[in-house]
N, C-alpha and C positions, 0 to 999 in steps of 0.2 A: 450704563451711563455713570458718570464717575459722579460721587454725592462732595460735594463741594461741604457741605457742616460736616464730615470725617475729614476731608484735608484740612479744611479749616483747622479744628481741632487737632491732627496730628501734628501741625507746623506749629502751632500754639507753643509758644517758650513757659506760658502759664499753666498749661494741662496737668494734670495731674499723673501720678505715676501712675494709678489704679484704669486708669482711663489710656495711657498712651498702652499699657501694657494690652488691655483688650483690644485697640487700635493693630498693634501688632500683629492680630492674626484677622485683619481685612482683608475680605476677597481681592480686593482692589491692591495692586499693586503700586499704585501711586501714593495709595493712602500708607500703605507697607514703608516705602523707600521716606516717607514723609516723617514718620517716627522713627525711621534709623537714622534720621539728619538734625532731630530735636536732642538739645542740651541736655533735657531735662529727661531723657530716656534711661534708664540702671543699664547699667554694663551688661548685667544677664539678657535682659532685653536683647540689647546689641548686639551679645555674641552670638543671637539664635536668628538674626536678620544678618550678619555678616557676609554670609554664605551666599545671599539674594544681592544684598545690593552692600558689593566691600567698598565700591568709591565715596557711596554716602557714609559709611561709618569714616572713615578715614578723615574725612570734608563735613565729619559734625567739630564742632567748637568744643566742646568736651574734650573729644580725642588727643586734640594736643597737651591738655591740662594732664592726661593720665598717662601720655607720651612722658611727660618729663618727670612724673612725681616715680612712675613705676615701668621704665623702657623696656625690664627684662619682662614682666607680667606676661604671662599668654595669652591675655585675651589683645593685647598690645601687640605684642610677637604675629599671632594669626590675623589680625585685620591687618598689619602691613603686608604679611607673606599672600593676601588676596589680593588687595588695592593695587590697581592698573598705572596707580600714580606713583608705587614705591621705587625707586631707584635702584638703578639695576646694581651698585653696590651694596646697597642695602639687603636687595634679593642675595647678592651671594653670601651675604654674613648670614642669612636666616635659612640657607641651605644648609648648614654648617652643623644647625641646633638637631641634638638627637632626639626628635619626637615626631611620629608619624602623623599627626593631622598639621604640623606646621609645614613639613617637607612636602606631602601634598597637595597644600594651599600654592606654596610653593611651584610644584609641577602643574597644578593648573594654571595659575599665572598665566596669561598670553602677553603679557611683557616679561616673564622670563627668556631670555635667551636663550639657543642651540645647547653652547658649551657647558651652562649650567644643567641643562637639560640631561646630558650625556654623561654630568656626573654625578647625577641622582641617580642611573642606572644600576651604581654600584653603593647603594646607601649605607651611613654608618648607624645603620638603625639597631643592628644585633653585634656586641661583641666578639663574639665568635658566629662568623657567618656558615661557618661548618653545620650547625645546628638548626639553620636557619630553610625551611621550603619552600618553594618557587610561593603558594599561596601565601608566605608572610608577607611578601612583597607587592601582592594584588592592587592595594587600592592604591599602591604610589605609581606603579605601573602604566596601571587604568588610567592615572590624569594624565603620565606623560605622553599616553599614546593618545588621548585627546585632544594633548596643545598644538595648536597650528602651528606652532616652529618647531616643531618632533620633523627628523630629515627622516629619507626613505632608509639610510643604512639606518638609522636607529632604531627605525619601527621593525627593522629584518633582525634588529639584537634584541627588540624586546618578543618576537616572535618566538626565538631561541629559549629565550629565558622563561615568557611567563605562562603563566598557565590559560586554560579556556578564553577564563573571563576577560583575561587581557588581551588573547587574540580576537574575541568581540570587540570590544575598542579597538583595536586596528583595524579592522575590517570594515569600519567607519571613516574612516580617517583618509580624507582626499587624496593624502602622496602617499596611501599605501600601495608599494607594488604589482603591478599586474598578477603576476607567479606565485605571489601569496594569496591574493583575491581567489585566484584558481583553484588554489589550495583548499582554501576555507569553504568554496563552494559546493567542494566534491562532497562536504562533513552531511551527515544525515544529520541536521540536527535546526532546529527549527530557529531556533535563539540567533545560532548563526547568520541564518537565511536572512530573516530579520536585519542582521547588524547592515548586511552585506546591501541591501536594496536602499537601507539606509544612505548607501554612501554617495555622496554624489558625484562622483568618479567613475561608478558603477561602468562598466562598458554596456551596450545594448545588449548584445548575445548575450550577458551575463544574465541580464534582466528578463533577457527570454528563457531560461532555463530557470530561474525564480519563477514565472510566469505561471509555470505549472506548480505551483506546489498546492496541498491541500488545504494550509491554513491559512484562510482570507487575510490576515493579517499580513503575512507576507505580498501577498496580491494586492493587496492596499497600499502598500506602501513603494509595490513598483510601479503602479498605478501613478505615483504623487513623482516617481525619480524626474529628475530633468530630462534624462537619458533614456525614457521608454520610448520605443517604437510600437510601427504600429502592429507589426508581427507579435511582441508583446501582450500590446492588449488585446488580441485575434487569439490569441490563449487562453489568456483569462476569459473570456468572454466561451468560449470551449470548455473550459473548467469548469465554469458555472451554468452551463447548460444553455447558452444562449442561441439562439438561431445563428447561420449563415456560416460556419466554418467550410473552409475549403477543401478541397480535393488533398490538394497539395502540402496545405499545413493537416491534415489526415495523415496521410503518407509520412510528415516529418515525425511527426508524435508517436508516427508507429515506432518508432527505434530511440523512442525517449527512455532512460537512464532508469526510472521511476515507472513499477510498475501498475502504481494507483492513474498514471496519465495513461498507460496502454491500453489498460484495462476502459476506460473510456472509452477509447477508440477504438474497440474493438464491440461494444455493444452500441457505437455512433448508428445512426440508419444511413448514413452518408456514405460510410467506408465501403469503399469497393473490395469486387471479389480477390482480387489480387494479393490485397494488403492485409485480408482477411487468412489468406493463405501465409504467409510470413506469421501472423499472431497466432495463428493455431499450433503454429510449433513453439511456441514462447515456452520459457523454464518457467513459469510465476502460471502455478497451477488451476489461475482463474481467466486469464486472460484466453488462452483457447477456448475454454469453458463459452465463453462469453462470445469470441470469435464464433465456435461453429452454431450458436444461437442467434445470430445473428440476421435477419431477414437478407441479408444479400449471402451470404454460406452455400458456396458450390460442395458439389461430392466430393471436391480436392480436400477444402476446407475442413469435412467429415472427416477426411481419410486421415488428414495429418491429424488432426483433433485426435483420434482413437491411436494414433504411433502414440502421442502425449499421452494421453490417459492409461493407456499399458505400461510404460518406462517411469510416471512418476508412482502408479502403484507397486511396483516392482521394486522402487527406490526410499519409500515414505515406510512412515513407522503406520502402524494397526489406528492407532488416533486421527491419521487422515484417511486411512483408508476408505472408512466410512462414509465418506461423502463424495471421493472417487467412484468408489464400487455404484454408489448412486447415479452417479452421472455416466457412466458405462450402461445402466441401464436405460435410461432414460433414452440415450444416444441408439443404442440399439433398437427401441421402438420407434427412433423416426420413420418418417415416413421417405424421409431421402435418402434413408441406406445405401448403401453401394455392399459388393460382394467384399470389395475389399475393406470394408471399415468391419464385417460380420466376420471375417479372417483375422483381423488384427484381434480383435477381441476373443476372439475365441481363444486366443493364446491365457487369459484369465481360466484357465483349468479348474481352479477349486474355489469361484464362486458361481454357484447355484445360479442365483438371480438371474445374471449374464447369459450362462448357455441356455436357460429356460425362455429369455425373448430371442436368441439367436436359434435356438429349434425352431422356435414357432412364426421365422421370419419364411414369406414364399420368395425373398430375395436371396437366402443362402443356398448355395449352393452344393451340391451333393457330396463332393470333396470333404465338408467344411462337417456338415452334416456325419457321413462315416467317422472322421476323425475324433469325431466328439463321442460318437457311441464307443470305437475302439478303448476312448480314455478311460470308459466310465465303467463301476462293478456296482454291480444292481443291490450289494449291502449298503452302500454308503449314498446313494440317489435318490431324491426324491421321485415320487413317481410322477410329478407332476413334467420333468422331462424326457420321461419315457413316452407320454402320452405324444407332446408337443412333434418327438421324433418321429413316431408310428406315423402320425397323422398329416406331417411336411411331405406335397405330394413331391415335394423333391428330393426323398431319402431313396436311394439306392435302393438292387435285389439286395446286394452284398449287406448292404447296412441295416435291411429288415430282417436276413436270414441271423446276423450275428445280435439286434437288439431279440429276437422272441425269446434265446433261451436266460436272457440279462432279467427278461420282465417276469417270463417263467418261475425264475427262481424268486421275486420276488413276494415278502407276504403282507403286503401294501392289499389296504381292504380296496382299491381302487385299481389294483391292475385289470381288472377286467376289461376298463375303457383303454388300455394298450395294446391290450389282446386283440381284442375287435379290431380296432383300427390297421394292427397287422394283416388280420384276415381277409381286411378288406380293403387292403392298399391295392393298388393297380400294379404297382412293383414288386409283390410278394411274390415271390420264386414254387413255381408248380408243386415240388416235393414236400414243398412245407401245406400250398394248401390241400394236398392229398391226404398230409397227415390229419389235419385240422377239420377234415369231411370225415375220420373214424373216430374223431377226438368224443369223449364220454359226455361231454358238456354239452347237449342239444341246442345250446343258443349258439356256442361258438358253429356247429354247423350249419347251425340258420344263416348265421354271416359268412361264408364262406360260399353259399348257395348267391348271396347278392354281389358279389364280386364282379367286376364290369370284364375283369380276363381271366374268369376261371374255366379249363378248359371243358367242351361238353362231355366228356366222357365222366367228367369229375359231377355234373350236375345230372349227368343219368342216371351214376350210380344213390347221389341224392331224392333224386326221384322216387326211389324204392326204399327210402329208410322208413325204419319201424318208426319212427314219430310223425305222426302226421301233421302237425306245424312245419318241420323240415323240408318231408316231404313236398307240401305245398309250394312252396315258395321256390323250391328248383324245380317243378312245374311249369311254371308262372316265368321262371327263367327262360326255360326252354322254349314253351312257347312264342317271349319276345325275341328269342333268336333265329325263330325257322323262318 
């Protein structure tokens, strides 16, 4: 509510300097314009309200007194280069003067004209303009891409010429060109973004590609454009977590530019299995991630997810790897596996972690299983993958006869649980468990005696061994076989 004893006072021809001067810095903006139009205001005053309100300095009664006593003065010079009242001759003489906050005042001006306008572009502000960088030019730049009689070829010459900042002020500016809007839009850069939703020319589509971006700020302000649509705000409203997004704006977002908007959509609970398959092959190494975690994630989804996850660890430096290799295994303990996702991964040779949940998967297949024992030399293995291989009833004869001498050789205080499980795989190939029924270790012929297909001649000769634990128990055999 506006305090009527401050304007009072500010309009006061009687106030005092000390008093108009604190007046000056009222919230109130009427009270503000109210002491730029009092007589009795100092010039310094003046010049620091000018910039707010150039008409009322111009149309105080003072001004003319200090018009004639001192025309060239700058503070004289800068409130007419603002005031909306100056004559546009007048404006060309004061474009003329080499000082960069009058030629400014100047270029903001919205009664400057075009032509003036266009020969500010070339300012005689630096002597030798050889010397001179695009950023000296910035803030004169800046206003003329401001003024609303800046033409479109002009804004395309100050586009040429200036740097960032002034292409943000164009990118505000209502007859900025479409092809430069386009331009500006593709910038990763958030300032821009901002200018660009600013502008109220904005096209809609443009607004919908703002729509997504991360920082509210820009979402606010496309929110406020004249030009948002309702696909617009059906983004935002997806950005920000809101219920009720579509199928269909799903599917669009899936092939958005930005991969903080995919990455979204790909952990939505809405996205279908389809478009979840498209995002698991995505280059941006969270978004699969994220796809094949997905409650709707078919075994496609798995399959492609693990082609990703092999090609970017294969492509990434040691500092990502760490948290690939992690999600390879994680992926490998699903419970959705498929044989092909336990193939693709297998191709990870020399990490550990990996082949140790892909042994101990009963979804891999025997193929996948051999290949990994063939890789592998029983110095450099943990034994915790020997174990996993012995014990996958789906390892090969092939692939048990060639892991016993791998585990054999090893001097891991825990090869025994590899041994065993050899001995008592279902798959273990006859010659071996003949050999393993003379073996010196009386437990390993205990286990070799419990074997579901060891054949009876093997558990006869068991029968008569000097250890009577042994013996017993290929008794016990024999008898459940007759």
């Amino acid at each position: 509510m506006l305090d009527d004893n401050d304007l009072a006072l500010a309009s006061a021809v009687d106030t005092s300097v000390v008093v108009l001067e604190e007046l000056s810095l009222h919230p109130q903006p009427e009270v503000r314009e109210a002491v730029a139009r009092n007589p009795n205001t100092p010039t310094e005053v003046l010049l620091k309200l000018g910039k707010e309100f150039p008409d009322a300095i111009t149309a105080n009664p003072i001004f003319n007194l200090l018009l004639l006593e001192n025309p060239e003065s700058h503070f004289v010079r800068l409130s007419l280069a603002r005031s909306t009242t100056t004559s546009e001759s007048a404006i060309a003489q004061l474009s003329k003067i080499e000082n960069e906050e009058i030629l400014c005042a100047v270029a903001r001006n919205p009664k400057t004209p075009l032509h003036i306008l266009e020969q500010l572009v070339s300012p005689p502000l630096y002597p030798d303009p050889e010397y001179a960088t695009e950023c000296d030019f910035d803030r004169l730049f800046i206003a003329i891409a401001q003024n609303p009689n800046t033409s479109e070829s002009l804004l395309l010459q100050l586009a040429e010429r200036g740097s960032s900042y002034v292409e943000m002020a164009i990118a505000q500016n209502p007859k900025t060109p479409l092809s430069l809007l386009n331009k500006f839009a593709d910038w990763e850069n958030f300032s821009m973004h901002e200018a660009i939703a600013r502008n109220p020319q904005a096209p809609s589509a443009m607004l919908e590609k703002l729509a997504g971006e991360n920082e509210k700020e820009v979402r606010d302000l496309v929110k406020n454009n004249p030009n948002v649509s309702e696909t617009a705000i059906a983004i935002i409203n997806f950005i920000e977590g809101k219920p009720g997004t579509s199928i269909d704006l799903l599917e669009r977002l899936a092939s958005d530019r930005r991969a903080s908007v995919r990455r979204l959509v790909a952990a939505h609970p809405s996205t279908p299995a389809k478009v979840l398959e498209k995002l698991a092959q995505d280059t941006d190494e969270d978004v699969p991630f994220k796809a094949a975690n997905n409650p709707n994630a078919t075994s496609t989804v798995l399959e492609f997810f693990a082609e990703s996850l092999v090609k970017q660890i294969q492509r990434l430096s040691s500092s990502n790897e760490i948290m690939l290799r992690q999600r390879a295994v994680q992926l490998a303990r699903s419970s959705d596996i498929t044989p092909k996702v336990l193939e693709t991964l297998s191709q990870m040779k020399n990490d550990y972690h990996v082949l140790v949940q892909i042994a101990s998967s009963l979804k891999t297949p025997p193929t996948i299983l051999l290949a990994i024992i063939n890789d592998q030399a029983s110095a450099h293995v943990h034994i915790e993958l020997f174990i996993n291989l012995a014990e996958n009833p789906n390892t090969p004869s092939d692939g048990l006869e060639k892991l016993y001498p791998k585990v054999n050789q090893s001097q891991h205080e825990c090869k025994g649980s590899a041994l065993d499980a050899i001995v008592t795989h279902p798959n273990t190939p006859v010659h071996l468990l003949e050999q393993f029924a003379v073996d010196s270790d009386r437990y390993l012929r205990r286990k070799v005696a419990t074997n579901v297909n060891i054949p009876i001649s093997i558990l006869e000769r068991l029968s008569r061994d000097s250890d009577d634990w042994v013996s017993s128990i290929a008794k016990q055999a024999l008898k459940a076989r007759a």
